[in-house]
N, C-alpha and C positions, 0 to 999 in steps of 0.2 A: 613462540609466544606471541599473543596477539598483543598490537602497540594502539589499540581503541579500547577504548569502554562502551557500555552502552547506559543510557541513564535515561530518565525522566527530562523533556525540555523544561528550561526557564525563559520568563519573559524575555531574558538578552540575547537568547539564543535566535531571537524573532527575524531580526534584518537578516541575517544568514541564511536562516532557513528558508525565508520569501527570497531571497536573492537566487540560491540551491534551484528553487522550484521552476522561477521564473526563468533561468537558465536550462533549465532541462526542456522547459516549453510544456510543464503539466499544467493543471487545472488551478491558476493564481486564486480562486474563490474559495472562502467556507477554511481559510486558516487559522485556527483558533489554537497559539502554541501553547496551551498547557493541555491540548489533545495528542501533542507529538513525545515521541521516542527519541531519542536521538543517538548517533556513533559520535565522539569525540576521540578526537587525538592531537594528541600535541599541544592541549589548549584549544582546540577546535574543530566545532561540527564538521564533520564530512559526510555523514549520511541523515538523512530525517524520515519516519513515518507516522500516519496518525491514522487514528479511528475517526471517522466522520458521521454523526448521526443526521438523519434525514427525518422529516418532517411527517414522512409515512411510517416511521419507524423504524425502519431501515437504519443499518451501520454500514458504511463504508471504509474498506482497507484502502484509505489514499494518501496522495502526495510521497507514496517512495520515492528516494533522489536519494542518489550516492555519489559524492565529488567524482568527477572523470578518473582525476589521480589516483586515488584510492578504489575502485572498482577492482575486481576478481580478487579479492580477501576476504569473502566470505561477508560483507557487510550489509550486503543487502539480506541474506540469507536471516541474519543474525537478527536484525529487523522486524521481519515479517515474522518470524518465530515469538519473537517476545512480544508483539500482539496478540497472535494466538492463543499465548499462554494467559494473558489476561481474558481474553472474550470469554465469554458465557453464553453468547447469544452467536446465530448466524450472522455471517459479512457478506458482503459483496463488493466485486471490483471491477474498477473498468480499464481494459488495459489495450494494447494494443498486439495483433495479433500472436506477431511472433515472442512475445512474454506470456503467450499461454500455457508453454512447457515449465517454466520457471515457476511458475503459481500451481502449476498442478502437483509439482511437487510435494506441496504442503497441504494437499487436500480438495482444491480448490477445482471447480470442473465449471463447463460451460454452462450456463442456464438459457434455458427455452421460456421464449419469452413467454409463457403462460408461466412459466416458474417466479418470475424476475418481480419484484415490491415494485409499486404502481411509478415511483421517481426512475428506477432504471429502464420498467419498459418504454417511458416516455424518453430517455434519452436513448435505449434503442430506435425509438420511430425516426428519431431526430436524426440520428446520423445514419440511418438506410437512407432518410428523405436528399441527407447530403454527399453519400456516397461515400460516407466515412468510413474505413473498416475496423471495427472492433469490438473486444470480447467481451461481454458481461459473464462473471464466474462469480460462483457460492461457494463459501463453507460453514459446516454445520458441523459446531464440537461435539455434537452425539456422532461424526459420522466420521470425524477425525482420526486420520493415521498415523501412526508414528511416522516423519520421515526416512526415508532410505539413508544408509551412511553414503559421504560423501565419495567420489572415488573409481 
């Protein structure tokens, strides 16, 4: 039996979740917690994800963070599903390399930057320019697959 839940963030969920992010060392900007998901246990967040809409139009699947403690129980997984299940519209994410297999998982494949909304091919240019290595990946729930069972 699993000892989290997964819920809708509340405002007091906020310091945690920026603390969560800032710890992981992901992208501190564009936190807006009544855009996050949250894993709670025990009285407390241990994992957070949100949809991030962008300016172009664009959504983004950002800020996954899963407390260290609590990783390989399926929480991030559980996460990234229950966004899913709400989108309507194509995501994009930007992640780093070796989290490409974990995202393809659920649908999610590399985008060529002729593919990419005008906000992510700019932060493509940005980190070639910087030598940064990392993945820009799409999904589109018309193209949506069931995930594989776990195992």
């Amino acid at each position: 039996m699993e000892d989290w839940i997964l819920r809708p963030a509340r405002l007091e969920d906020g310091p945690r979740i920026r603390r969560m992010i800032r710890e992981a060392r992901l992208n501190p900007f564009g936190l807006h917690i009544p855009r996050f998901w949250v894993a709670e246990a025990q009285g407390r967040v241990v994992g957070a994800v949100q949809i991030r809409p962008h300016r172009d139009g664009s959504r983004e699947l950002a800020s996954l963070v899963v407390d260290p403690a609590w990783r390989g129980r399926g929480i991030g997984s559980a996460l990234v599903r229950a966004q899913l299940a709400r989108a309507r519209e194509p995501l994009v994410l930007i992640c780093r390399p070796e989290l490409e297999p974990f995202y393809a998982r659920f649908g999610f494949r590399r985008l060529r930057p002729e593919e990419m909304p005008p906000f992510f091919r700019w932060v493509h240019r940005i980190a070639r320019w910087l030598g940064r290595p990392l993945r820009i990946m799409g999904w589109d729930p018309t193209e949506a697959v069931e995930e594989p069972p776990e195992g």
